[in-house]
BAZABA-629552 format. One record per residue (C-alpha): residue number from 1; y, x, z. Coordinates in nm, 2 decimals, always signed. Each point is the difference from the previous one (the first is absolute). Example, Ala and Ser with C-alpha at 12.3 -4.5 7.8 and 13.67 -1.06 7.14 Angstrom:
% residues 2
   num        v        u        w
     1    -0.45    +1.23    +0.78
     2    +0.34    +0.14    -0.07
END
This chain:
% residues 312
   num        v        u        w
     1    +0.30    +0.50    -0.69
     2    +0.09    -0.38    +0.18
     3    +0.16    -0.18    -0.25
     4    +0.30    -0.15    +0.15
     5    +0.05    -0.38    +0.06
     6    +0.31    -0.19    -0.10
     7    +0.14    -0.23    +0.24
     8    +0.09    -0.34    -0.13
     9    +0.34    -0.11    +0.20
    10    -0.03    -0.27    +0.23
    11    +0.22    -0.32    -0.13
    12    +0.00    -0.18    +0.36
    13    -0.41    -0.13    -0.09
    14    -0.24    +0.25    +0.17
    15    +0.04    +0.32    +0.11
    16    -0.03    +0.32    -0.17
    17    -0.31    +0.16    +0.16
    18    +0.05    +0.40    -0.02
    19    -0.31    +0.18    -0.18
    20    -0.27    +0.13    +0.24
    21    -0.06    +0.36    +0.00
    22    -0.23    +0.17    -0.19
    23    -0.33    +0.14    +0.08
    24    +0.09    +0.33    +0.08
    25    +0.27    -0.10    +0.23
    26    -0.22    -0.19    +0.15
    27    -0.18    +0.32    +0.08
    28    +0.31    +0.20    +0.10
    29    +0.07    -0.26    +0.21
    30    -0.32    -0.03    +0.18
    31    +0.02    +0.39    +0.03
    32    +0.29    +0.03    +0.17
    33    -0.14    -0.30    +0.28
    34    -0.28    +0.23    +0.06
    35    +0.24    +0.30    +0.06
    36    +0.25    -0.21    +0.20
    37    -0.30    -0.12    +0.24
    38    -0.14    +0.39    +0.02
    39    +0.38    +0.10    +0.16
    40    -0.02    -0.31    +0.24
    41    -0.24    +0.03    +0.34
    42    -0.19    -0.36    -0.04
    43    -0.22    -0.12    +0.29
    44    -0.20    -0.26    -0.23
    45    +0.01    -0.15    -0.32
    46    +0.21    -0.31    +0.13
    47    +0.27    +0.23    +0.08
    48    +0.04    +0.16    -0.32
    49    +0.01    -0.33    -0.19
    50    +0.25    -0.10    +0.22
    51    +0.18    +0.31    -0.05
    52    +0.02    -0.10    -0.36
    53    +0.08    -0.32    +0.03
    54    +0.24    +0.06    +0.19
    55    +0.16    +0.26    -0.25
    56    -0.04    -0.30    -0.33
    57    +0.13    -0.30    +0.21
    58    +0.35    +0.19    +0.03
    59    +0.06    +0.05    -0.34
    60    -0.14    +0.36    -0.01
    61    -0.16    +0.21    -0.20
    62    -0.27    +0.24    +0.02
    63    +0.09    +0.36    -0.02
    64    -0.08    +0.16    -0.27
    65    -0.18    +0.30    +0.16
    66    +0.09    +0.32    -0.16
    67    -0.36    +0.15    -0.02
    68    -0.12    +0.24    +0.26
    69    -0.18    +0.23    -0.26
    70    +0.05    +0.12    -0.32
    71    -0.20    -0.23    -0.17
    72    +0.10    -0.31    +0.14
    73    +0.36    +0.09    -0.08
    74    -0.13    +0.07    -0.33
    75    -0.18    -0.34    -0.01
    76    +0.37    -0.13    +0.11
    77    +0.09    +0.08    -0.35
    78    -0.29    -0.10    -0.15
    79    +0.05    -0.40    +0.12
    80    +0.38    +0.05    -0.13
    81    -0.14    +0.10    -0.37
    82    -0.20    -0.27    -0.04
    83    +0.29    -0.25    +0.10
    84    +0.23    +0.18    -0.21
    85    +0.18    -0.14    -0.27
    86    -0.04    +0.23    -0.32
    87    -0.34    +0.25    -0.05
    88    +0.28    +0.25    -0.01
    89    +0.09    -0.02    +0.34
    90    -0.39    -0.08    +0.12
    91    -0.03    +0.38    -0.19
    92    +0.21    +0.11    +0.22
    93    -0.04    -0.15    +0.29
    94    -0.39    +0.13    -0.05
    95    +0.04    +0.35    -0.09
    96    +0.21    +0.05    +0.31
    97    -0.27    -0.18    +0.23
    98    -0.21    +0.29    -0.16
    99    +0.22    +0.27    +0.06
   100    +0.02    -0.14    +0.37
   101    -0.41    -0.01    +0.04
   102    -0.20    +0.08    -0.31
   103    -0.28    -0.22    +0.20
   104    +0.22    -0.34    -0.12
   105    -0.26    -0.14    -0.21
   106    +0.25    -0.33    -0.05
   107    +0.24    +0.26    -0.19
   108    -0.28    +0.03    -0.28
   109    -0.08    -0.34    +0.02
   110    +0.34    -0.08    -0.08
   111    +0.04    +0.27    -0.29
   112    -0.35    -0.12    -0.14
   113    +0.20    -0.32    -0.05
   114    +0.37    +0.08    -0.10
   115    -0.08    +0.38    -0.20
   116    -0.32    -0.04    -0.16
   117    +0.00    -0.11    -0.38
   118    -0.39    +0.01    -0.03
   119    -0.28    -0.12    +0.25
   120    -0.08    +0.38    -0.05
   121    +0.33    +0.12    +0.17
   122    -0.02    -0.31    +0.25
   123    -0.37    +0.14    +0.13
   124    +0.14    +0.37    +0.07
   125    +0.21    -0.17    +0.24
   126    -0.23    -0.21    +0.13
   127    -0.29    +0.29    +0.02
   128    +0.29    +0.17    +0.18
   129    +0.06    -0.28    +0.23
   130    -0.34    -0.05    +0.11
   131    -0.09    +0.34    +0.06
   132    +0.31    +0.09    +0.24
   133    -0.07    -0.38    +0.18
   134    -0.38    +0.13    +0.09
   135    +0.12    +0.29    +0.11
   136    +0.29    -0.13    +0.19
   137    -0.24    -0.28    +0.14
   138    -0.30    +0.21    +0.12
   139    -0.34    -0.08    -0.03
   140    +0.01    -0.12    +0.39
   141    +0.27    -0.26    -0.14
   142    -0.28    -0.15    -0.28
   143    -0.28    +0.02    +0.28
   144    +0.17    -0.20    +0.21
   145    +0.17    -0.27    -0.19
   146    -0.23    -0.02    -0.28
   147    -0.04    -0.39    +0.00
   148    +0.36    -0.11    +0.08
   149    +0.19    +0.28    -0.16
   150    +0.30    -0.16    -0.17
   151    +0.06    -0.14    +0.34
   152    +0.08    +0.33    +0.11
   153    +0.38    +0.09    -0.18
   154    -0.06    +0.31    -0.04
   155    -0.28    -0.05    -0.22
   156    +0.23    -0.24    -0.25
   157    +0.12    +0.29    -0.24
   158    -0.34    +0.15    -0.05
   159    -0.10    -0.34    -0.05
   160    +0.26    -0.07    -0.27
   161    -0.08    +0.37    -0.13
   162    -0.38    -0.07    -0.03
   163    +0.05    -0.35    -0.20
   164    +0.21    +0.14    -0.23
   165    -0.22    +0.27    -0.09
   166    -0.29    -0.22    -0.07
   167    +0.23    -0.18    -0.19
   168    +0.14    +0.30    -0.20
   169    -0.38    +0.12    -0.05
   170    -0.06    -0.34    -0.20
   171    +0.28    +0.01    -0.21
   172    -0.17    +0.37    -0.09
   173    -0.33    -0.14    -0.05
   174    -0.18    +0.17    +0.29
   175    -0.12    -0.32    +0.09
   176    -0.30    +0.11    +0.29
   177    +0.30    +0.23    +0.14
   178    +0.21    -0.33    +0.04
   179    -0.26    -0.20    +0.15
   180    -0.10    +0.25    +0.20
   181    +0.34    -0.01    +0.22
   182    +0.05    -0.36    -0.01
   183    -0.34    -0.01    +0.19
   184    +0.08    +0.29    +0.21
   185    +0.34    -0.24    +0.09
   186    -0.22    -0.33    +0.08
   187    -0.20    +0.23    +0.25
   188    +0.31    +0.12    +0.17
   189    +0.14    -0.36    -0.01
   190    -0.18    -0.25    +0.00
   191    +0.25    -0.27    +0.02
   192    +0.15    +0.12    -0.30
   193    +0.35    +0.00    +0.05
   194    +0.07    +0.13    -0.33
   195    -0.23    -0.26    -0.23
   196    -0.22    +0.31    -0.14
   197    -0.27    -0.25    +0.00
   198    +0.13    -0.29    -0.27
   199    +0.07    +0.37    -0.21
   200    -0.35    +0.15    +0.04
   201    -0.18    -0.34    -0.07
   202    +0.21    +0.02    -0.34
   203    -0.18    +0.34    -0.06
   204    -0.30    -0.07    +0.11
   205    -0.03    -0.27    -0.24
   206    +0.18    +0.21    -0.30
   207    -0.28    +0.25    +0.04
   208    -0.30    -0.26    +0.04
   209    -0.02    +0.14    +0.37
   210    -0.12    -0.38    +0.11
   211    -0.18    +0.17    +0.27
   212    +0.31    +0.13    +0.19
   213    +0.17    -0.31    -0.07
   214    -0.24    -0.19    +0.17
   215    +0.03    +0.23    +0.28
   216    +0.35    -0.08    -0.02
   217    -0.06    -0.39    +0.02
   218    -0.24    +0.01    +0.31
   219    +0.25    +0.28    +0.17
   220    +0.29    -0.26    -0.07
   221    -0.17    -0.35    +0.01
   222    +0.29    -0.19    +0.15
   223    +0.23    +0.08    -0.28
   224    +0.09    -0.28    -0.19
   225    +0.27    +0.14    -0.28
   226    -0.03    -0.01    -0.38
   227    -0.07    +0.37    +0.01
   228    -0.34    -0.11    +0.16
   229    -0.04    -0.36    -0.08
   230    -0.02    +0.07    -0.39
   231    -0.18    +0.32    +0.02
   232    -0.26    -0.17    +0.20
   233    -0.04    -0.19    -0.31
   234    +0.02    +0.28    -0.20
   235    -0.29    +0.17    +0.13
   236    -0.26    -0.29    +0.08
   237    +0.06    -0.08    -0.38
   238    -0.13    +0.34    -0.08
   239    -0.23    +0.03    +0.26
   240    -0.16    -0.31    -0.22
   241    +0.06    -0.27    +0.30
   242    +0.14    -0.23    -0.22
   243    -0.03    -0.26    +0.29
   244    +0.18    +0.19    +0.25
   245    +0.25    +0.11    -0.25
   246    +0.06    -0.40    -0.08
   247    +0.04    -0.03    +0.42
   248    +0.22    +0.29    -0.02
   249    +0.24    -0.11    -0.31
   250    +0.05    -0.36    +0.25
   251    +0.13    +0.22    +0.26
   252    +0.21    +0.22    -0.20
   253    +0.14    -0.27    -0.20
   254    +0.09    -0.22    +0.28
   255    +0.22    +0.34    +0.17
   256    +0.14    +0.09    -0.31
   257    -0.05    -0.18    -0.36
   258    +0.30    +0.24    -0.13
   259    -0.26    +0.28    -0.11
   260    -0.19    -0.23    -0.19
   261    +0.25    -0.10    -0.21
   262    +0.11    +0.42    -0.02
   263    -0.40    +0.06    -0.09
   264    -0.02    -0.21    -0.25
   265    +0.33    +0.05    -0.16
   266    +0.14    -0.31    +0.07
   267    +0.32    +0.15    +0.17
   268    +0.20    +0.23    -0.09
   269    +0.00    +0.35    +0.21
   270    +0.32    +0.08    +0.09
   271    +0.17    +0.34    -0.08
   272    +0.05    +0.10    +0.34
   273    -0.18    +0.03    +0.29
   274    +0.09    -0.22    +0.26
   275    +0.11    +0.20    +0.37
   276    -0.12    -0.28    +0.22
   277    -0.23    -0.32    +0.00
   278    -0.15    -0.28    +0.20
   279    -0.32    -0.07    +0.06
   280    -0.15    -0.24    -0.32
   281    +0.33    +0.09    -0.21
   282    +0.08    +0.10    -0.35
   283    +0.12    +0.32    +0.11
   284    -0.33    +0.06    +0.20
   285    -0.17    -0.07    -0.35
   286    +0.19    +0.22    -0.18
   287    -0.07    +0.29    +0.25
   288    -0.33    -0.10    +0.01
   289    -0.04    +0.06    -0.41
   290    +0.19    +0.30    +0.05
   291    -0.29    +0.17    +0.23
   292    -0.32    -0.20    -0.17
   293    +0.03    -0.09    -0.31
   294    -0.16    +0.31    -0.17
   295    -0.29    -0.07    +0.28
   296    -0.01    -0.33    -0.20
   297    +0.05    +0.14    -0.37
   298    -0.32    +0.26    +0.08
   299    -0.23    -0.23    +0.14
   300    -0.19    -0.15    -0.35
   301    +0.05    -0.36    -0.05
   302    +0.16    -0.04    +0.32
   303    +0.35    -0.19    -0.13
   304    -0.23    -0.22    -0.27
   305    -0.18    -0.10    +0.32
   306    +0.27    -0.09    +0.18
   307    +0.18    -0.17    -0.27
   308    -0.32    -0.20    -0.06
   309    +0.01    -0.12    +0.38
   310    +0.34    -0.13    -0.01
   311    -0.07    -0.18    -0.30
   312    -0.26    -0.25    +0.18
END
């Protein structure tokens, strides 16, 4: 659920900015613009910006549309249980999306995170999930938008459903399951909206897959985060391109020299996982061991290579 963020007072220095909303507002929010612009009779795009403009520059809100069908009344719900303050009340708030439309598949998204002890409980929900969301969807939906889906909103919760399955099916060791749907989510969306690709490049390498990670690497050349950065490293070293894995180490040191120091065991790990991070900081490090450092521990003198490099 959105963990709720204190307010400092304001002491007469700077003002007290107010927390922006969370994702899934976001979403409900963007919903109920597209319903308010289906009641209006628009003649061109200009107008209906206008419209809104219009409707923001006086202080006004959007409506909050109260979901022409079943399921989007449902999904109504569904966006309140994730901003809810206990799992408690996201229980409930889910179950009664469910009883609304049993084709809400953010209600089991929401109860794979708040009711399941066991990433075996969590992936009856999800399984759930993304069987009602295909069906809900259609296979004309996947056709059509297969490419840019999570740019349609009505793809988000099969989305979320889908990731957390392949998630749920690592934790249970069905590994070619997982990595199964985390491809089958880069087709869909290329963009990757939800970072499946820094978590399949992690699995990839765990399971000596350096063919799919290299796949990964020319599909997603322009990144430049630790995630790829270090793995490039990583897997020109055990490709046995000991120059280009020199090159590469350059590069990733000069982003982010924090995972060096976590590789080699010069820092300290902290106990907890960081929720956010900057681009070359600790905390980027530290989510960075999180994902890849058994990639690291399994590939065979990998780490006495490394530490052998930064020695010189």
């Amino acid at each position: 659920m959105a963990k709720k963020i204190r307010r400092k007072r304001s002491h007469g220095k700077s003002p007290v900015l107010p927390s922006l909303p969370s994702r899934h507002s976001m979403e409900r929010m963007t919903a109920d613009i597209h319903h308010l612009l289906e009641e209006q009779e628009f003649e061109s795009p200009e107008e209906a910006n206008k419209f809104l403009q219009g409707l923001l520059s006086e202080g006004g809100r959007i409506p909050q549309s109260p979901g022409r069908s079943s399921l989007e009344k449902a999904q109504d719900l569904a966006w309140e249980a994730w901003d809810a303050a206990t799992p408690q009340q996201a229980a409930k708030l889910a179950r009664r999306a469910l009883a609304i439309s049993p084709d809400c598949a953010d209600a089991y998204n929401v109860l794979a995170q708040v009711e399941a002890g066991t990433p075996e409980e969590a992936y009856e929900f999800y399984r759930k999930a993304v069987e009602v969301g295909e069906r809900s969807l259609g296979q004309a939906f996947f056709e059509e938008h297969k490419g840019h889906f999570w740019g349609v909103l009505a793809s988000r919760p099969y989305m979320r459903a889908r990731q957390g399955l392949a998630d749920c099916l690592w934790a249970m060791r069905r590994e070619e399951e997982s990595i199964a749907h985390s491809e089958a989510l880069l087709d869909l969306n290329p963009n990757d909206n939800q970072g499946i690709r820094d978590t399949l490049l992690s699995r990839y390498l765990s399971l000596g897959n350096d063919a799919g990670a290299e796949r990964l690497f020319r599909q997603y050349k322009d990144d430049w985060s630790a995630a790829f950065l270090w793995s490039r490293v990583l897997l020109d070293f055990r490709r046995g391109d000991y120059v280009a894995a020199n090159a590469a180490l350059l590069a990733a040191m000069e982003y982010n020299s924090h995972v060096a120091s976590f590789l080699t065991c010069k820092k300290k790990l902290p106990a907890k996982l960081p929720e956010t991070y900057s681009s070359g900081s600790r905390d980027e490090a530290v989510l960075y061991m999180a994902s890849f450092a058994e990639a690291w521990l399994v590939s065979s003198n990998a780490l006495e290579w490394l530490i052998g490099q930064l020695a010189n």
